[in-house]
C-alpha positions in Angstrom: 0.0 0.0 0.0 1.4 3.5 -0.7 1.3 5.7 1.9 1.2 9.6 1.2 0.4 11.3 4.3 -2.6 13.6 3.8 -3.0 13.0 0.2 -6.7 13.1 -1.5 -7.5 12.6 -4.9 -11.2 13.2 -6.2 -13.2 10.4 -7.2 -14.0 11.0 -10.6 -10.1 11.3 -11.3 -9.8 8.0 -9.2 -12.5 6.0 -11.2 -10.8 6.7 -14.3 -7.3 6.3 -13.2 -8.1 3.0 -12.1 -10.1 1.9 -15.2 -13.2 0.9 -13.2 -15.0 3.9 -15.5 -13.2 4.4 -18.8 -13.6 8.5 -18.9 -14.2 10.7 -16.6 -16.7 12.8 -17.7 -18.9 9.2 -17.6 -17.4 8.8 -13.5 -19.1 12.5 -13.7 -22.5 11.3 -14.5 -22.1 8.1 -13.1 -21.8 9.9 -9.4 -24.3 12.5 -10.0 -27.4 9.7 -10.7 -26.4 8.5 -7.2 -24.6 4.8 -8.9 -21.2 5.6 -6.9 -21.0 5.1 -3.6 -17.8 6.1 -0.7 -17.8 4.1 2.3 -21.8 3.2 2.1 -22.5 7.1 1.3 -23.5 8.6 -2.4 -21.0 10.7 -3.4 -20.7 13.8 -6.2 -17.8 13.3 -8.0 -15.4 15.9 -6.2 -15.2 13.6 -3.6 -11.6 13.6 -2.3 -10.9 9.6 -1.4 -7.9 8.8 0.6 -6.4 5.7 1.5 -8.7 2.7 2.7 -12.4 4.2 1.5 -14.2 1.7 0.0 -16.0 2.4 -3.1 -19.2 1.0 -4.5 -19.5 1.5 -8.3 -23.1 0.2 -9.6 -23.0 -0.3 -13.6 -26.3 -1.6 -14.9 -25.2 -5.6 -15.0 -22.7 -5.6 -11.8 -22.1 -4.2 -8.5 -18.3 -3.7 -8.1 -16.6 -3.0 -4.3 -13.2 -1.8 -4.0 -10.5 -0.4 -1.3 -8.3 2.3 -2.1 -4.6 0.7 -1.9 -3.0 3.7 -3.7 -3.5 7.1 -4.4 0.2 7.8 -6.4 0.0 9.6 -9.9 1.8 7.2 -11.5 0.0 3.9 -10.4 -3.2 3.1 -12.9 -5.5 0.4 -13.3 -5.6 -2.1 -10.5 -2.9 -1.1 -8.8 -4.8 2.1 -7.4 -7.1 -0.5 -5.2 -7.8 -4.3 -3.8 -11.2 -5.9 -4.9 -13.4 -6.4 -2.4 -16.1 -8.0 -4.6 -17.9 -8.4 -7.7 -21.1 -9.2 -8.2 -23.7 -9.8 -11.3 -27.0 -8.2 -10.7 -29.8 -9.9 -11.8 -31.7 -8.9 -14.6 
């Protein structure tokens, strides 16, 4: 886990940094029709995330949950967080 001592990063950055959303302006909507959730709350996506949240990203076939690991520039993709679980939503 990389450890940056006060560091944020907004959500919508962090959804498509770590692929989880492929653009950002779609992590934009996505938060603002309530299908993102931070640590059990919906969240707008200027959201600033820090180490250990756990976000909830509802797409219309899965549920995905995921812990921030990382918030580094550098890292992308799944190296930004740790799956907590993935789920198909019945249709």
């Amino acid at each position: 886990m990389s450890f940056y001592p006060g560091k944020t990063v907004r959500l919508d950055k962090f959804l498509k940094s770590s692929s989880l959303i492929k653009r950002r302006s779609l992590a934009q909507a996505a938060c603002k029709g309530g299908m993102v959730l931070v640590n059990g709350k919906v969240a707008k996506p200027g959201t600033e995330l820090k180490l250990g949240d756990e976000i909830t990203v509802f797409t219309p076939t899965y549920k995905v949950m995921v812990r921030v690991k990382s918030l580094h520039d550098k890292e992308k993709g799944e190296e930004l967080y740790e799956m907590l679980k993935k789920e198909k939503l019945e249709e």
